[in-house]
C-alpha positions as CSV (number, residue, x, y, z in Angstrom):
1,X,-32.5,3.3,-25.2
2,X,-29.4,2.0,-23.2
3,X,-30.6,1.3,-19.6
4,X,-27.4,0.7,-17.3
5,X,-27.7,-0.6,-13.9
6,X,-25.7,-0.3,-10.8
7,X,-25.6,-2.1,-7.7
8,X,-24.1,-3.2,-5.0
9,X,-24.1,-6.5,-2.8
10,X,-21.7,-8.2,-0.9
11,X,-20.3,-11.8,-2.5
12,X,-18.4,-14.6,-0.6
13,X,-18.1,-11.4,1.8
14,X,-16.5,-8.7,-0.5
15,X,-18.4,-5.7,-0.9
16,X,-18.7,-5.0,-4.9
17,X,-20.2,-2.7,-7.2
18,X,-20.9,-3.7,-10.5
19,X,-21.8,-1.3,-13.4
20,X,-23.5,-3.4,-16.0
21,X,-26.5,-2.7,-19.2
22,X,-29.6,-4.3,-18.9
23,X,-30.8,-7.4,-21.1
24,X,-26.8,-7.9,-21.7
25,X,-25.7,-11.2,-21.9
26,X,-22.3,-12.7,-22.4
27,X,-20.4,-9.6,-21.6
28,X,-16.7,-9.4,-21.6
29,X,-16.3,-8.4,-17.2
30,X,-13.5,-6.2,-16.3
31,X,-12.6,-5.9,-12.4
32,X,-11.2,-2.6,-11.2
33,X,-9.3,-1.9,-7.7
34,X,-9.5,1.5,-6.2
35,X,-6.4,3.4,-4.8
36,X,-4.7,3.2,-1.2
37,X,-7.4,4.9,1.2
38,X,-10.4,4.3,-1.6
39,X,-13.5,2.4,-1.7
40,X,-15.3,0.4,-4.6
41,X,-16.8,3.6,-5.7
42,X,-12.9,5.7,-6.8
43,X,-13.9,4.4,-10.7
44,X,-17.9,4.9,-11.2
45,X,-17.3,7.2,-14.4
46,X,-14.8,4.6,-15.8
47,X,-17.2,2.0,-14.6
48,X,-20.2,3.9,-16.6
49,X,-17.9,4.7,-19.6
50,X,-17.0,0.7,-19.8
51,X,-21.1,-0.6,-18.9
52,X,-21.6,1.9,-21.9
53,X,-19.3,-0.3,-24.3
54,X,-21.3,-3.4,-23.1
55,X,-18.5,-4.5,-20.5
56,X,-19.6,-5.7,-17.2
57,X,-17.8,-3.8,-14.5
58,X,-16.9,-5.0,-11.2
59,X,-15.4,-2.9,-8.7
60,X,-14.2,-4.0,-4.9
61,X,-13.4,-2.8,-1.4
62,X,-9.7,-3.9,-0.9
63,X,-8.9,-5.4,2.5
64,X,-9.1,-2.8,5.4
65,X,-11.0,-0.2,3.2
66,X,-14.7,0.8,2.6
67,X,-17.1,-2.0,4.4
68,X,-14.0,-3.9,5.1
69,X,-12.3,-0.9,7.3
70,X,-13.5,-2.0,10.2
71,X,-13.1,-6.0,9.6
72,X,-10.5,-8.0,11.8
73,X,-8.0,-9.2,9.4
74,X,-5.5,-10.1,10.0
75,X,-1.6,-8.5,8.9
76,X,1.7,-10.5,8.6
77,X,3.8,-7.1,9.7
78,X,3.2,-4.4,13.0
79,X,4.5,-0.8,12.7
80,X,8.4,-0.3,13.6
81,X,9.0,2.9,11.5
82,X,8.7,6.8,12.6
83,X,5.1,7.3,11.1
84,X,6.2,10.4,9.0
85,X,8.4,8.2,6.6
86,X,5.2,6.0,5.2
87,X,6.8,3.2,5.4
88,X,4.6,0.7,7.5
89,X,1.7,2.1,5.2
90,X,3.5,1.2,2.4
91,X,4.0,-2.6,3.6
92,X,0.7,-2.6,4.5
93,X,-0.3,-2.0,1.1
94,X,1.6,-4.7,-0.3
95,X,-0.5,-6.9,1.9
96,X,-3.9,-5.1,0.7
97,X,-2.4,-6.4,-2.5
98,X,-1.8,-10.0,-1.9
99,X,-5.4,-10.3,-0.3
100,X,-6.7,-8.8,-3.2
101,X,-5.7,-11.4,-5.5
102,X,-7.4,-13.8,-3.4
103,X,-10.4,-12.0,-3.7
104,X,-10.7,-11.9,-7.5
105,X,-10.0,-15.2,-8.2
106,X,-12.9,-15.8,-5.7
107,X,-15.2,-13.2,-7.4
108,X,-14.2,-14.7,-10.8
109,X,-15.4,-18.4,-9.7
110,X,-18.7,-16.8,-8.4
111,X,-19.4,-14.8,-11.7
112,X,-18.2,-17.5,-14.6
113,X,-21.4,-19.3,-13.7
114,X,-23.3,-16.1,-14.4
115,X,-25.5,-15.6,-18.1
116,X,-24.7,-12.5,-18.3
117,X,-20.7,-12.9,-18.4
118,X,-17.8,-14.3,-20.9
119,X,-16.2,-16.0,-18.6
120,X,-13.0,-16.7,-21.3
121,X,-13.0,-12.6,-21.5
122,X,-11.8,-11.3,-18.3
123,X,-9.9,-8.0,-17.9
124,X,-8.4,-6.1,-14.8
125,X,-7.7,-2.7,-14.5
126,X,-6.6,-0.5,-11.3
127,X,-5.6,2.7,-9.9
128,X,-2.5,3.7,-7.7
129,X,-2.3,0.7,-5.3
130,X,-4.9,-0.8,-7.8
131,X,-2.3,-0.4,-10.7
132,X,0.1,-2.3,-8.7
133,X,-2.2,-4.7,-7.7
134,X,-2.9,-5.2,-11.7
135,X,1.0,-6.2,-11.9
136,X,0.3,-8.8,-9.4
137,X,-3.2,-10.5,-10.4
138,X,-2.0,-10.4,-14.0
139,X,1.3,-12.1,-13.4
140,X,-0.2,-14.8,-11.3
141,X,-3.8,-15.2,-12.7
142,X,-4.4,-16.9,-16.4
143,X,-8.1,-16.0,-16.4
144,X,-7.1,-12.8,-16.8
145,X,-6.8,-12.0,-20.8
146,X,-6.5,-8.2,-21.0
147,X,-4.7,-5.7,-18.0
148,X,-4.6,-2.2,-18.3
149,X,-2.0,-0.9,-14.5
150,X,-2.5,2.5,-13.8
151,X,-0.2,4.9,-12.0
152,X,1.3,1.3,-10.1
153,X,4.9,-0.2,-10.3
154,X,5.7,-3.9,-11.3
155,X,8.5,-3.9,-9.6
156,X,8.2,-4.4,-6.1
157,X,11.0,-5.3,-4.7
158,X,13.3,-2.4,-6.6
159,X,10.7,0.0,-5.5
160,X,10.5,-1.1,-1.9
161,X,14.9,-1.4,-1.7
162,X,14.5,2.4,-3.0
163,X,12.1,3.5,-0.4
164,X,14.5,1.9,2.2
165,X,17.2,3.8,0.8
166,X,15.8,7.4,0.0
167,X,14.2,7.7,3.0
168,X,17.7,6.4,4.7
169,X,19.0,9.9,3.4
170,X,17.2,12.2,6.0
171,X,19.0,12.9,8.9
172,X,15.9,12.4,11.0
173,X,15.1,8.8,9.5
174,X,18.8,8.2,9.3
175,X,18.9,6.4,12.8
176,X,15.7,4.8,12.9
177,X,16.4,3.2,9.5
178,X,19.8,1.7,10.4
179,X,18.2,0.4,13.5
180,X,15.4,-1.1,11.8
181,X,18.0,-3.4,10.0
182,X,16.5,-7.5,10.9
183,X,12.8,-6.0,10.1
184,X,13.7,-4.2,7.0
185,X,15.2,-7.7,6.2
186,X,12.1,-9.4,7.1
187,X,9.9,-7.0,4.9
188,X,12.5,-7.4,1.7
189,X,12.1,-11.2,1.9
190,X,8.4,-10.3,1.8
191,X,8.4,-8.2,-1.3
192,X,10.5,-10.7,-2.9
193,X,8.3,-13.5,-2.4
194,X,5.0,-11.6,-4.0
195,X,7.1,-9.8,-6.6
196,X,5.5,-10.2,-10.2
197,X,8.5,-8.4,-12.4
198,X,9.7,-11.6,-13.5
199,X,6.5,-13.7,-13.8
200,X,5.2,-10.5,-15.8
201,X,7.1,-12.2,-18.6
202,X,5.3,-14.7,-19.1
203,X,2.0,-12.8,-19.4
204,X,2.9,-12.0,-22.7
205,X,2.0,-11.7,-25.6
206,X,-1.6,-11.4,-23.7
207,X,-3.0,-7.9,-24.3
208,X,-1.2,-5.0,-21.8
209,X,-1.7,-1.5,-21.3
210,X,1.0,0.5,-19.3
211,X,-0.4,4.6,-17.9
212,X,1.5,6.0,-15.7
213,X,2.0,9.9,-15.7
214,X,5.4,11.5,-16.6
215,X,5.2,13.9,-14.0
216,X,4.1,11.4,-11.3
217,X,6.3,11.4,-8.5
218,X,3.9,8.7,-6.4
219,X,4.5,6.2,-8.8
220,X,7.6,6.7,-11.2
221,X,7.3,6.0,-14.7
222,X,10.6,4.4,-14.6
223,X,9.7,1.4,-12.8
224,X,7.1,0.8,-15.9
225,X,10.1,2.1,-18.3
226,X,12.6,-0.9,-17.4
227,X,9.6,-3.1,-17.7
228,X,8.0,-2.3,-21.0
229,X,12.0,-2.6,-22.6
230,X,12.1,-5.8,-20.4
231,X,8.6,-7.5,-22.5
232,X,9.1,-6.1,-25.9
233,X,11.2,-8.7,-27.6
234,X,8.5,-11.0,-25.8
235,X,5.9,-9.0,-28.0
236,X,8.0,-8.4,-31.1
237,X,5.4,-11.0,-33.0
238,X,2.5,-9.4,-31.5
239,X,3.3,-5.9,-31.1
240,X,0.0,-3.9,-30.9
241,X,-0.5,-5.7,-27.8
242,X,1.9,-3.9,-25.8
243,X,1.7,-0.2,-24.9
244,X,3.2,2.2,-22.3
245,X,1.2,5.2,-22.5
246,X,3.1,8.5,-20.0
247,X,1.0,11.0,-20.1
248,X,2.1,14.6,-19.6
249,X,0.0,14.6,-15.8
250,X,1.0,13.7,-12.6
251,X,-0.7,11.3,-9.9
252,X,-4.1,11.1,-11.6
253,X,-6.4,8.9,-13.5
254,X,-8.0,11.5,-15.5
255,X,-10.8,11.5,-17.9
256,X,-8.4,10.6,-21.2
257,X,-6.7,7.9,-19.4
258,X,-9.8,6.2,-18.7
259,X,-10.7,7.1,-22.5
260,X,-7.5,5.2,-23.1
261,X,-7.8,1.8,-20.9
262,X,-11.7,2.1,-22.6
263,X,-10.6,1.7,-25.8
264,X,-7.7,-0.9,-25.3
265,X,-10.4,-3.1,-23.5
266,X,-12.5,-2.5,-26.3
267,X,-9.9,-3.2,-29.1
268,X,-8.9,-6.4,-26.9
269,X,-11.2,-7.8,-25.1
270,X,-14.6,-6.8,-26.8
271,X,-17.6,-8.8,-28.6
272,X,-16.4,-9.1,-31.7
C-alpha cells in the first residue's frame, strides 16, 4: 500500500505544500506555480498524480497571493492605466514573476540538503502566470533539468508591446494609452530586462515540454509557436526532448494535460 502525505509549512517564509509518498527517499522534486489570483493549492490533483509516480511535489504561494496577500512587499510600478484595460495587473504579474524566481532558488537550497530529495533531478512546471513563470526560472536557473510551461508565453517583451498596442485600438483606451507614453516606456525597459526568449536558448537540449491550448485566447499559442521553431535546430541532435503540445481546449489545465507534463517528467526526470 502507497501512503502519500501532504503538508504544509512555511520555509525561509514561503508558504508551500508539498505532496510527497512515505518512506521515499531520493525522489526526483518538481515545483509547481499556481495561476494569477491562485494559491499553492490550484495543482493538488497534478500534485497527487506526480507523489503517485514517486516525485516529490512542491507547490507555492507567489508574492501577494494566498498567505502572502496580505504581506507588505514591495512593487517597482503604481497603477497609471484605466482599470478596465488589465494592464497594471498584467505588470504586476511580471513582478509576481521575478520574485518568484527568487523564491525557488531559495526553496531549492533548503530542500537539496533533504534525504528524501535528488537534488541533481529538479523539474518546474506552472500554470497561466505559473507557465510564464516556468519560461523565466528555466531560462535563468541551471538546477532546473526538466520544465514543462503551461498556458504561459516566453516572450515577454513581444507580448507586453502587443498588449500596449491592442488595447491602443479602443477608442475609450485610445487617449489614456497615448498619454501614458514615458510610463509605458518605463514598463517596456522592464520587460526587456527580465525577458527569457533569448536565454531560453541556451536551455537546450535540457528536457522541455510546451502546452498551451489552441483555442486559448489568454495565452496565445503563437507566442510558444515562434519559440518551439526558434529551439529546434538547438534540439535537432536530441529531439525527443523538445515538444509543443496544443491541445484542442482553451484556457485550462485539464486532466490530460496534467497526464501529459506526468509523463514527460516521468520519461525525463524519473528514477531510472
Amino acid at each position: 500500500m502507497t501512503k502519500i502525505i501532504m503538508e504544509d509549512c512555511i520555509v525561509n517564509n514561503i508558504p508551500i505544500l508539498s505532496i510527497y509518498q512515505s518512506e521515499l527517499k531520493k525522489c526526483p522534486l518538481i515545483f509547481f506555480l499556481h495561476g494569477y489570483g491562485g494559491d499553492c493549492e490550484q495543482g493538488l490533483d497534478f500534485g497527487y498524480m506526480l507523489a503517485k509516480k514517486g516525485f516529490y511535489y512542491v507547490s507555492i504561494d507567489c508574492k501577494d497571493h494566498g498567505m502572502r496577500e496580505t504581506n507588505t512587499e514591495t512593487n517597482k510600478f503604481s497603477k497609471v492605466f484605466p482599470p478596465d484595460t488589465g494592464l497594471d495587473s498584467y505588470v504586476h504579474m511580471h513582478e509576481v514573476i521575478e520574485q518568484s524566481a527568487f523564491d525557488i532558488q531559495s526553496l531549492i537550497e533548503y530542500f537539496k540538503s533533504r534525504d528524501e530529495i535528488d537534488k541533481n533531478n529538479i523539474g518546474i512546471s506552472g500554470f497561466s502566470m505559473g507557465g510564464y513563470a516556468t519560461f523565466y526560472i528555466a531560462a535563468n536557473n541551471p538546477d532546473i533539468k526538466v520544465a514543462v510551461p503551461i498556458a504561459g508565453k516566453p516572450a515577454f517583451t513581444k507580448a507586453w508591446k502587443d498588449s500596449i498596442l491592442s488595447t491602443g485600438t479602443y477608442e475609450q483606451w485610445r487617449e489614456p494609452i497615448q498619454n501614458a507614453e514615458k510610463e509605458i516606456a518605463r514598463r517596456t525597459d522592464y520587460f526587456q530586462m527580465i525577458d527569457p526568449y533569448e536565454k531560453l536558448s541556451n536551455y537546450s537540449p535540457k528536457p522541455l515540454l510546451i502546452i498551451n491550448g489552441d483555442q486559448d485566447t489568454d495565452s496565445l499559442f503563437t507566442y510558444s509557436l515562434e519559440l518551439y521553431e526558434k529551439l529546434l535546430p538547438l534540439y535537432a541532435e536530441q529531439p525527443e526532448n523538445l515538444r509543443l503540445s496544443m491541445p484542442f481546449v482553451n484556457h485550462q489545465f485539464n486532466y490530460y494535460m496534467k497526464l501529459e507534463a506526468c509523463n514527460w517528467f516521468e520519461k525525463h526526470l524519473g528514477n531510472h
